[in-house]
C-alpha positions, 0 to 999 in steps of 0.5 A: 500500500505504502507503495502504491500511495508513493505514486498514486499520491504524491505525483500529479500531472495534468495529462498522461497518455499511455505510450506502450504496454507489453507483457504476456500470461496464461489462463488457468483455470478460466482465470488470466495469470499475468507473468509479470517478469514479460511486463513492460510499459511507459506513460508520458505524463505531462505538467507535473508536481511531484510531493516528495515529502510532506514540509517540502514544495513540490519538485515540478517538471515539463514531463516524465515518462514512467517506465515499468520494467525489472519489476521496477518504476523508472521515472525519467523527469524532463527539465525538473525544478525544486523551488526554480533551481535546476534538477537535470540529471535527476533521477527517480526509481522504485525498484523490486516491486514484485518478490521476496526483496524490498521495495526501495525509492532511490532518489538521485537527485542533482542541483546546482545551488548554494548549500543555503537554508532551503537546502538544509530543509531538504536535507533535514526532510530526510533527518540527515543533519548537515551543518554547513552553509555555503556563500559565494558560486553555486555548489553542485550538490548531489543526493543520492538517497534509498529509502525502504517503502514495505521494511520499516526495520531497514534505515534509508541510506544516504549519500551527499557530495557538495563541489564547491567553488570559490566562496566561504563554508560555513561549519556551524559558525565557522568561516572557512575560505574555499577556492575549491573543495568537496564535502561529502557525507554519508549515512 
């Protein structure tokens, strides 16, 4: 169910069109067995919001075709934005939907920004406390999160790689000059 509510939910479009829907099955018994490892199928979905987390905005796209495939959902987002800071280069997939194996949301996400305080707000969303900020070129920040969707008993693993340019770093209250650095961090 909790999957199901990920995209039933938290995505919305204006429009969506079917591209292509393939797969195979049986029928047993006057019932039709669908063999889901031949199932396979993509819908272009147009104007889209899509609510990660509640207390955060909604990232926002021209379009994204999901993809089924691999017993997975691949959703590849054209020209998305969080808040009007560039996401391209962001990906989102739930994968093993169907088996024995968890279901996981892999976010990887890509923004070119300042690690500022709507950064922050991201990073918190997802209960990763980082105390840096950052002033001066944009940073490229990349998050790459796996969140557990049917095991509560797994925690999300997270990953976040900062490139800084020229600016100042903060940590907590302390200024550190940077020419150019990386800050990564992990849980």
């Amino acid at each position: 169910p909790k999957v199901k509510s990920w995209v039933v939910d938290k995505v919305k479009a204006k429009k969506h069109k079917i591209l292509f829907l393939k797969g195979a099955g049986k029928i047993v018994d006057n019932n039709f067995k669908m063999d889901f490892d031949t199932l396979k199928g993509q819908v272009l979905f147009e104007d889209v919001n899509i609510k990660f987390k509640e207390h955060l905005d909604p990232v926002l796209a021209d379009s994204f075709v999901l993809e089924y495939r691999d017993k997975g959902l691949f959703f590849d987002l054209k020209n998305p934005t969080y808040k009007k800071r560039k996401l391209a280069g962001s990906t989102i997939a739930l994968t093993d939907l169907l088996g024995d194996k968890p279901t996981v949301l892999k976010l990887d996400l890509k923004i070119v920004t300042q690690l500022d305080k709507e950064v922050q707000k991201i990073l918190k969303a997802y209960k990763l406390n980082m105390p840096i900020q950052q002033k001066g070129q944009a940073a490229r920040l990349h998050v790459k999160l796996d969140e557990y969707l049917k095991d509560k008993n797994k925690k999300a693993t997270v990953n976040v790689t900062v490139d800084l340019g020229k600016g100042d770093l903060y940590i907590s209250k302390t200024r550190l000059p940077v020419i150019k650095g990386s800050a990564r961090y992990a849980k």
